[in-house]
C-alpha atoms as an extended CHARMM CRD file, in Angstrom:
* protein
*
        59  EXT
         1         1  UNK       CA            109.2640000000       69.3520000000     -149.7020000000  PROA      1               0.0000000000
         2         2  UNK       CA            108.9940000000       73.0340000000     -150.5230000000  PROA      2               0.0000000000
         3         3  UNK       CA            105.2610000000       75.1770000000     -150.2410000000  PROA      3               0.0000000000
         4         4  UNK       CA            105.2500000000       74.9760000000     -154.1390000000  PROA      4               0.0000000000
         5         5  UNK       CA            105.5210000000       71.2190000000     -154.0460000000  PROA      5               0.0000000000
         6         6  UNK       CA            102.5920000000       70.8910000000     -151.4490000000  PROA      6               0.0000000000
         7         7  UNK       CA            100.5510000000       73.2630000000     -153.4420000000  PROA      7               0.0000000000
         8         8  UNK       CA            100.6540000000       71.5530000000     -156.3880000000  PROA      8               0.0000000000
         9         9  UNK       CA            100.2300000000       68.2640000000     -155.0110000000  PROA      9               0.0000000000
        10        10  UNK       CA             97.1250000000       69.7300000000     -153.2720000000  PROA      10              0.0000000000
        11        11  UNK       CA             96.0710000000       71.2620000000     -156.4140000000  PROA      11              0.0000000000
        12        12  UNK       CA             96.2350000000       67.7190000000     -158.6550000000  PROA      12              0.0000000000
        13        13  UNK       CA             94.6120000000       66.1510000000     -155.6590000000  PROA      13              0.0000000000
        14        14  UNK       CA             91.6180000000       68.0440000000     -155.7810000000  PROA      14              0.0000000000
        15        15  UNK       CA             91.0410000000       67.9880000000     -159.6550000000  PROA      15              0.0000000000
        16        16  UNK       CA             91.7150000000       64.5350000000     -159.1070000000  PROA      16              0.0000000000
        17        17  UNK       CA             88.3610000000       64.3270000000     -156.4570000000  PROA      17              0.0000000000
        18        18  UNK       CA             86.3680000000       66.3490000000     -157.8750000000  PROA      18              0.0000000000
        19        19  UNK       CA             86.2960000000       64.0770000000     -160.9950000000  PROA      19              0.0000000000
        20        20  UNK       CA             85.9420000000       61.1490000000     -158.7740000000  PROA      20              0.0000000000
        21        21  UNK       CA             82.9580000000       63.1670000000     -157.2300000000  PROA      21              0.0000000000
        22        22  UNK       CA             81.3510000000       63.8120000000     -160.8360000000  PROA      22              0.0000000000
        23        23  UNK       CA             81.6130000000       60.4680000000     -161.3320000000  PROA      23              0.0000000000
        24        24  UNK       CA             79.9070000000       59.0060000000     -158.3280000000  PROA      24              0.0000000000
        25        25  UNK       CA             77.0660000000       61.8260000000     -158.4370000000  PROA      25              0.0000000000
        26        26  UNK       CA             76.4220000000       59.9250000000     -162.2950000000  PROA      26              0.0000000000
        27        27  UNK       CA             76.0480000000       56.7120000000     -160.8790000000  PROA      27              0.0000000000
        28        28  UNK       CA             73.8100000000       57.5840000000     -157.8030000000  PROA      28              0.0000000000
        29        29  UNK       CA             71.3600000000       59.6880000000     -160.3250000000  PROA      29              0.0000000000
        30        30  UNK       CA             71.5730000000       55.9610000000     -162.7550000000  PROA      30              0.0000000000
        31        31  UNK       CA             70.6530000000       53.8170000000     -159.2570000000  PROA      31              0.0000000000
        32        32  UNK       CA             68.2580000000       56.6930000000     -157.8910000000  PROA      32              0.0000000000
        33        33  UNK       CA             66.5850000000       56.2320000000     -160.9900000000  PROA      33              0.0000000000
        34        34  UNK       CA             66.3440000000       52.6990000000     -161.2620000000  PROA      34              0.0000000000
        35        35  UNK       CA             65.0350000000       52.7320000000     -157.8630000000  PROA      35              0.0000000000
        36        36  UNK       CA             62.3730000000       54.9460000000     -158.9120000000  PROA      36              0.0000000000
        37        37  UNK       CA             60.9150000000       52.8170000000     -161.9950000000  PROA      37              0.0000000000
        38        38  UNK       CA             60.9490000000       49.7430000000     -159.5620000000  PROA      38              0.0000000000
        39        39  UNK       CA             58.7880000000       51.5850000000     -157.0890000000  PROA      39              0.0000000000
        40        40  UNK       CA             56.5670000000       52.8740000000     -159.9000000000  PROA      40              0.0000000000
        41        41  UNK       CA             56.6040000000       49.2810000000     -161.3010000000  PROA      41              0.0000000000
        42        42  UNK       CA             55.7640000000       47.8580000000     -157.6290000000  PROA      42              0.0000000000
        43        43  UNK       CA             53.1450000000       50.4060000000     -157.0870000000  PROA      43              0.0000000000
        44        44  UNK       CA             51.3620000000       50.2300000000     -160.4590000000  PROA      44              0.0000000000
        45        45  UNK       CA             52.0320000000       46.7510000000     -161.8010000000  PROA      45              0.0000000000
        46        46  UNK       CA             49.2060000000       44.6060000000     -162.4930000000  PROA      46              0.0000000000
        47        47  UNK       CA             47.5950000000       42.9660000000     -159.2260000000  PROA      47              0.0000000000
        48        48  UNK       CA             48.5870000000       45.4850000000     -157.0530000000  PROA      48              0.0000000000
        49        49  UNK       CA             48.0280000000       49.7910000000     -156.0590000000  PROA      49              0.0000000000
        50        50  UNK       CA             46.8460000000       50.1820000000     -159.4140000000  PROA      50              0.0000000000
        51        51  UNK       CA             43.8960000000       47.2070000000     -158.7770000000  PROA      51              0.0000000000
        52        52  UNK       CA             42.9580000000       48.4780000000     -155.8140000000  PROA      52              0.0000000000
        53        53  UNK       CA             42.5430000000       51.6780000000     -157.4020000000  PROA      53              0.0000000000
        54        54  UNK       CA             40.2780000000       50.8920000000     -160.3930000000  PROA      54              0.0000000000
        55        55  UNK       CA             38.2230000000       48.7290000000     -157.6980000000  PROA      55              0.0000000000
        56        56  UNK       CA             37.2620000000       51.3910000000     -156.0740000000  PROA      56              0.0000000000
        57        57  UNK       CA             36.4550000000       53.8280000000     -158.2950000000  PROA      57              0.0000000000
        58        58  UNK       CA             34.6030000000       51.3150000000     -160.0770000000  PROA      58              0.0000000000
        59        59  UNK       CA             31.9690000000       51.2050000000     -157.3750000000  PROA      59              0.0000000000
C-alpha cells in the first residue's frame, strides 16, 4: 500500500466521520430538546411548580 493509497483512504475516512458526526450532533439537539419540553412540562404542568407558584403569590 503506497502513501497515496493511505492518504486517500484517510481522506474518505474522515468525510466519511464527519458526516456521521453531523448526523449525531442533529439527533442530540432533537433529544436535548425533547428533554427540555418534558422538564418545562414537569415543572409547569397543572398540580405542580406552577401551583405552588400562584399559591403563593396569591396570599
Amino acid at each position: 500500500m503506497s502513501e497515496d493509497d493511505v492518504a486517500q483512504k484517510l481522506a474518505v475516512h474522515e468525510a466519511v466521520c464527519a458526516e456521521r458526526w453531523k448526523q449525531a450532533e442533529a439527533r442530540l439537539k432533537r433529544i436535548e430538546l425533547v428533554l427540555i419540553a418534558i422538564v418545562f412540562l414537569l415543572l409547569l404542568g397543572e398540580g405542580t411548580a406552577l401551583e405552588v407558584v400562584k399559591r403563593l403569590v396569591a396570599k
